[in-house]
C-alpha positions as CSV (number, residue, x, y, z in Angstrom):
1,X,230.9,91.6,-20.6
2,X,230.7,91.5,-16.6
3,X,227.5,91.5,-15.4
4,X,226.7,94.7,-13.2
5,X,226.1,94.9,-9.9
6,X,223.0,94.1,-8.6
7,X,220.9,97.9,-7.0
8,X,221.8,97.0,-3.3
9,X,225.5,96.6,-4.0
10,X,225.6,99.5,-6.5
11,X,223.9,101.8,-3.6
12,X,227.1,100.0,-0.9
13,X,229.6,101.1,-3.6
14,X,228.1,104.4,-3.7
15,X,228.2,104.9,-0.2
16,X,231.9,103.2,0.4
17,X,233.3,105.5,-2.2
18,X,231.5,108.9,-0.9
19,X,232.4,108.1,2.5
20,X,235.5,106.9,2.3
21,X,238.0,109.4,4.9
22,X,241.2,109.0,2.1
23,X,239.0,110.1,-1.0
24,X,237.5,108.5,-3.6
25,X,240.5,107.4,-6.1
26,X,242.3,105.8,-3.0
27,X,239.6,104.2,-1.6
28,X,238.8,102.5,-5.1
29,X,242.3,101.5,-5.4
30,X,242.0,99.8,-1.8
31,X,238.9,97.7,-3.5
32,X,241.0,97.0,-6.1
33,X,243.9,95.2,-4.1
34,X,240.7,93.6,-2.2
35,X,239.5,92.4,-5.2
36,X,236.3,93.8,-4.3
37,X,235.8,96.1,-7.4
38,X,236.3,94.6,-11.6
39,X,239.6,95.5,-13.0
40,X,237.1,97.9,-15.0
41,X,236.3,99.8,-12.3
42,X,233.5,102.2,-11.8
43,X,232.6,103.0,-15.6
44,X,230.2,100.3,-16.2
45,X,228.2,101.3,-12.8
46,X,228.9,104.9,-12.5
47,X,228.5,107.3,-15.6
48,X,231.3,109.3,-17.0
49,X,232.3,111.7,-19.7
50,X,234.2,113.9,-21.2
51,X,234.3,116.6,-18.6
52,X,234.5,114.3,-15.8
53,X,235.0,110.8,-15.4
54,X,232.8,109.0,-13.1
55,X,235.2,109.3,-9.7
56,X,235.7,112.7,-10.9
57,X,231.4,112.9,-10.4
58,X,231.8,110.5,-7.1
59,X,234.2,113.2,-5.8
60,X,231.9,116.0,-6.0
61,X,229.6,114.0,-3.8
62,X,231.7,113.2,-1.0
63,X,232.8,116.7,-0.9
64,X,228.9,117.6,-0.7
65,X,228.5,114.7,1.5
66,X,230.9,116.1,3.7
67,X,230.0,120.2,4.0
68,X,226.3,118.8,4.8
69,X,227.7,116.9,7.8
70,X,230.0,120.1,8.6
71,X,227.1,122.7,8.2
72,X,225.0,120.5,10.4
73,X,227.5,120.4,13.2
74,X,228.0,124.2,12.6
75,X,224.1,124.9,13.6
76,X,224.5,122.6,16.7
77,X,227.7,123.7,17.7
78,X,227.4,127.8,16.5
79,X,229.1,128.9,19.6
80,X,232.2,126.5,19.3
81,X,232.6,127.4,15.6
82,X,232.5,131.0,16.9
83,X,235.1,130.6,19.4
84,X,237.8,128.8,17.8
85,X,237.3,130.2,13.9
86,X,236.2,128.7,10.7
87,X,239.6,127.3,9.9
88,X,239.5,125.5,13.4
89,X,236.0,124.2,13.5
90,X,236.7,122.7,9.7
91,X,239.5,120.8,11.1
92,X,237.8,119.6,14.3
93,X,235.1,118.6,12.2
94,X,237.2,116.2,10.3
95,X,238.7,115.1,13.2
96,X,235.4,113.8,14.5
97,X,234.0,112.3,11.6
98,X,236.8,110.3,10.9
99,X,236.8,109.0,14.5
100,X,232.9,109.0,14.7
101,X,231.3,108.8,11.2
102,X,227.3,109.3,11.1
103,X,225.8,106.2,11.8
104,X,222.0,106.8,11.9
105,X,219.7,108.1,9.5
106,X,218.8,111.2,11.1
107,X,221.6,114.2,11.7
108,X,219.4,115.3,14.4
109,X,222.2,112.7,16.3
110,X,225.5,113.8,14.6
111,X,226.8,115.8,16.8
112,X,226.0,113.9,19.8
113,X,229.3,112.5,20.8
114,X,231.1,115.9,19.4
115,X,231.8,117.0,23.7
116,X,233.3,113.9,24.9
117,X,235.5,113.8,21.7
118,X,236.6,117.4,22.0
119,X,237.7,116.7,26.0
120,X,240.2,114.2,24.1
121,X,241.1,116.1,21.4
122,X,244.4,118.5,21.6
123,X,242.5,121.6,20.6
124,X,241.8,121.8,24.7
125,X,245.4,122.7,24.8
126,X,244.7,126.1,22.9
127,X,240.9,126.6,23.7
128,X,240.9,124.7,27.5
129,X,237.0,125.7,27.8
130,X,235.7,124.4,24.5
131,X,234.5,120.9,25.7
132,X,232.5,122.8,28.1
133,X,231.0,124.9,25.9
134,X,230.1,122.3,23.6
135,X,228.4,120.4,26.1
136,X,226.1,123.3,27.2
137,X,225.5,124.0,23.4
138,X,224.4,120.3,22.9
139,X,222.3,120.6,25.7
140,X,220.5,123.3,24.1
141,X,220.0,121.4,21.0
142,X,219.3,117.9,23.0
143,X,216.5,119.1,25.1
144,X,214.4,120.6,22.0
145,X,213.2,116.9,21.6
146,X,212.5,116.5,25.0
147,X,209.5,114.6,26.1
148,X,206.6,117.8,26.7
149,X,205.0,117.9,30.2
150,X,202.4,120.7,31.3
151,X,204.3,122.1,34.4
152,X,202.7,123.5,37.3
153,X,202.0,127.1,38.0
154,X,201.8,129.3,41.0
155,X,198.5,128.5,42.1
156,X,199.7,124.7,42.2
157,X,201.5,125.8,45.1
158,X,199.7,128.0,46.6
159,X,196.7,124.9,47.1
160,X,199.2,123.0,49.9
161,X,198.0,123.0,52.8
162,X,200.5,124.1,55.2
163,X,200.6,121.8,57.7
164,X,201.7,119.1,54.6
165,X,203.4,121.0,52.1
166,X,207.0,120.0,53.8
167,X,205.9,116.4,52.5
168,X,205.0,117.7,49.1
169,X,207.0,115.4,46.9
170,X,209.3,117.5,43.8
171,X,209.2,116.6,40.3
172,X,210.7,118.1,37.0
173,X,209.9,118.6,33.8
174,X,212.1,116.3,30.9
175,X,213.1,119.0,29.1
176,X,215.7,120.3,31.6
177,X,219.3,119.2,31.9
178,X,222.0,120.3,35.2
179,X,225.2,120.5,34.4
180,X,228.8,121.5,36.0
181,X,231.3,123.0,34.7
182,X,235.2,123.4,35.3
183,X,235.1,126.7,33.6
184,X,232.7,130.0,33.8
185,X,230.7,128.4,30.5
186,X,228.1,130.8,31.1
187,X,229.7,134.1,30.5
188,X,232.0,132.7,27.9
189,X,228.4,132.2,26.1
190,X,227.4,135.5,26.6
191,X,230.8,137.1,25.6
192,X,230.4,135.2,22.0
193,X,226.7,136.6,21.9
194,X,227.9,140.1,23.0
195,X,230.5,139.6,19.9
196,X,228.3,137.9,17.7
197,X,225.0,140.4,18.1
198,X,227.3,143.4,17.4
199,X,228.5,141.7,14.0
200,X,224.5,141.0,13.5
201,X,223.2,143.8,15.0
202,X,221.0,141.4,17.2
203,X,221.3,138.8,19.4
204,X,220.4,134.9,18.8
205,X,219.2,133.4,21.7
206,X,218.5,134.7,25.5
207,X,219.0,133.6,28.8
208,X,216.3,133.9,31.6
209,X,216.8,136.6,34.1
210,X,216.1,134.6,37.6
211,X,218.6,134.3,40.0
212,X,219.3,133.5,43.7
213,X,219.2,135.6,46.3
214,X,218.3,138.7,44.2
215,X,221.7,138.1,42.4
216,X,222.1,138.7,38.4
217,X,222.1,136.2,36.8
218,X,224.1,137.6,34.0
219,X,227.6,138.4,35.2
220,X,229.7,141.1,34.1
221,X,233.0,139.4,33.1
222,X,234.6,140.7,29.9
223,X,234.0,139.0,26.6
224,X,236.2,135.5,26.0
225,X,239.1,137.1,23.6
226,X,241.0,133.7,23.2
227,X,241.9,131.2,25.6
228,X,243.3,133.2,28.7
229,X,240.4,134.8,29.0
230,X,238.6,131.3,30.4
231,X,239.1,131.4,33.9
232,X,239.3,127.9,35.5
233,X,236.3,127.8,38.1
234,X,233.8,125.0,38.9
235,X,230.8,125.8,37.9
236,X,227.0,124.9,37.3
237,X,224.3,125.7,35.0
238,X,220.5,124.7,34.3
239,X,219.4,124.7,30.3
240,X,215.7,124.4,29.5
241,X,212.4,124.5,27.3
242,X,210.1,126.5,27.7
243,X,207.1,126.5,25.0
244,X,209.5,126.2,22.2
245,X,212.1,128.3,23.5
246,X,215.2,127.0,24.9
247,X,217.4,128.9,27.9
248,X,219.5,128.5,29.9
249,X,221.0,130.3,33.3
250,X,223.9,130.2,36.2
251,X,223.0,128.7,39.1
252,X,225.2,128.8,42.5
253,X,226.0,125.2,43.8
254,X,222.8,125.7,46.3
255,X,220.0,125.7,43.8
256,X,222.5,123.0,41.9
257,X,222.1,120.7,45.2
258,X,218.4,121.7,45.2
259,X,217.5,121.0,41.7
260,X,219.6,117.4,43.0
261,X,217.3,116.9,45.4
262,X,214.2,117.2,43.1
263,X,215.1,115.0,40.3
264,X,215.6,112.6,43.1
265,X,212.3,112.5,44.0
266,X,213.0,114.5,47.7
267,X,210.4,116.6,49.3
268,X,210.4,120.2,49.7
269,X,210.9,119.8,53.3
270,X,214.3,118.4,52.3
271,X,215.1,121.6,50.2
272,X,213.7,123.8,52.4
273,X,216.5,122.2,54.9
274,X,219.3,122.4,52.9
275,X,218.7,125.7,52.4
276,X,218.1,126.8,55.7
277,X,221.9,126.1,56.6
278,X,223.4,129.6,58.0
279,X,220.1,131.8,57.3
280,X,217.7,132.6,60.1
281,X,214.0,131.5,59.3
282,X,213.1,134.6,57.8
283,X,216.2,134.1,55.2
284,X,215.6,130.8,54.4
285,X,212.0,130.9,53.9
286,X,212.7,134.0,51.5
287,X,215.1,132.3,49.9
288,X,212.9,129.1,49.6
289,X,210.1,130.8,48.1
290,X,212.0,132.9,45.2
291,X,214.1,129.5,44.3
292,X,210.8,127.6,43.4
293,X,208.1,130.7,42.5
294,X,211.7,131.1,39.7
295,X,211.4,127.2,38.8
296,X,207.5,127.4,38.5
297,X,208.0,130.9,36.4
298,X,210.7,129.3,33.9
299,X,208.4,125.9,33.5
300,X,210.5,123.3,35.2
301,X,209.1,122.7,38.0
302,X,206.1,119.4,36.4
303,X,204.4,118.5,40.0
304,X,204.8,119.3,43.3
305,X,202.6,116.7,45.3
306,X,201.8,115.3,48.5
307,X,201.6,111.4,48.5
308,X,198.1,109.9,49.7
């Protein structure tokens, strides 16, 4: 009688056959011709029995294997499942996983790669906002383990002195992420909400109110019904924590230069004369203050200090 595998290569058999993309009677067949696996194949390691023979048993696993890598991309990615469909999202899903398998012990990192994949993947073809989308929705689900740093609040800025506070140096918290966009991301989000909350009857996440120049920052496009309704436009979006809460909001390409500027290190004196491009002094200063009392209000604004 063959001696059995030893527990380590039992558990590498296990995994092989679980994993394996084809399924697990092809991939033991491909062990087989490698003359990695006993002419007797799984029954001395794995049980079987009358019901079910042991790849029969190993089968059930990978599928279960599979639809908990599937539902855990569906949490992170609940917006791209929603826009393209079950029958869509089940497909892209394999896609990925057979191009990038999960590699590290945690899920928390599965989906990691899923936006740079779907910007290769044909889908954009039917869907031409999706890799957008999905890197906003990451974002959201990246920054929840950001590094937490007590940010400032108003009185912080209200103690420059104002002779100095053009030299005030900016800084921001970790837990906030810029990012650009070739297509209105923003309101395609909302649309799916909109459609989502009046399935639900509620809605699942919000989005801060702030914006520029006494602009909404929600706008008023019509809900994404399918792919022509993604305009092509470039634009720009912060996402944040706040406490435990994540958000996130449009910003115009000023604030998007300005929020540049800060996680550079620049001073205020170097916002406040970016901004003041085209406004008169009275504009500019108003414009100024509302931009970073709105980063101090939504908790991304971590120092703002003048260098000894």
């Amino acid at each position: 009688m063959p001696a059995l595998p030893d527990l380590r290569r039992t558990q590498e058999l296990f995994w092989t056959l679980i994993t394996a993309p084809e399924g697990v009677r092809p991939a033991l067949e491909d062990l087989r011709r490698q003359g990695a696996l006993e002419a007797a194949g799984l029954d001395p390691i794995f049980a079987g029995d009358a019901r079910l023979a042991a790849a029969d048993r190993l089968d059930i696993y990978a599928n279960m294997y599979f639809f908990r890598l599937h539902d855990c991309l569906r949490e992170d990615y609940a917006r791209v499942a929603a826009a393209i469909g079950s029958a869509r999202f089940h497909n892209l899903i394999t896609d990925y996983l057979l191009r990038h398998p999960s590699s590290h012990p945690s899920l928390r990192f599965l989906g990691e790669r899923l936006p740079g994949f779907i910007a290769g993947h044909a889908i954009l073809s039917e869907f031409p906002y999706l890799a957008d989308l999905a890197r906003l929705e990451w974002a959201r689900a990246d920054l929840f383990d950001a590094p937490d740093v007590t940010p400032i609040d108003r009185e912080a800025l209200a103690r420059l002195p104002g002779d100095l506070a053009g030299e005030a140096r900016l800084g921001l918290v970790p837990a906030l992420a810029l990012l650009r966009f070739d297509h209105e991301v923003v309101s395609i989000w909302r649309g799916l909400e909109e459609e989502s909350g009046a399935a639900a009857g509620n809605s699942a996440s919000r989005e801060a109110s702030h914006a520029p120049d006494g602009q909404s920052a929600c706008s008023h496009d019509e809900p994404p019904r399918g792919p022509g309704s993604a305009r092509r436009k470039k634009t720009a979006a912060r996402v944040w924590r706040h406490g435990f809460g994540i958000y996130h909001r449009s910003v115009d390409q000023e604030e998007a230069r300005c929020l540049d500027l800060a996680a550079a290190g620049e001073t205020l004196g170097r916002v406040c004369q970016l901004l003041a491009a085209g406004r008169s002094p009275a504009r500019a200063t108003a414009r100024v203050g509302r931009m970073i009392q709105a980063w101090i209000d939504d908790g991304i604004l971590a120092r703002l200090e003048i260098p000894s």
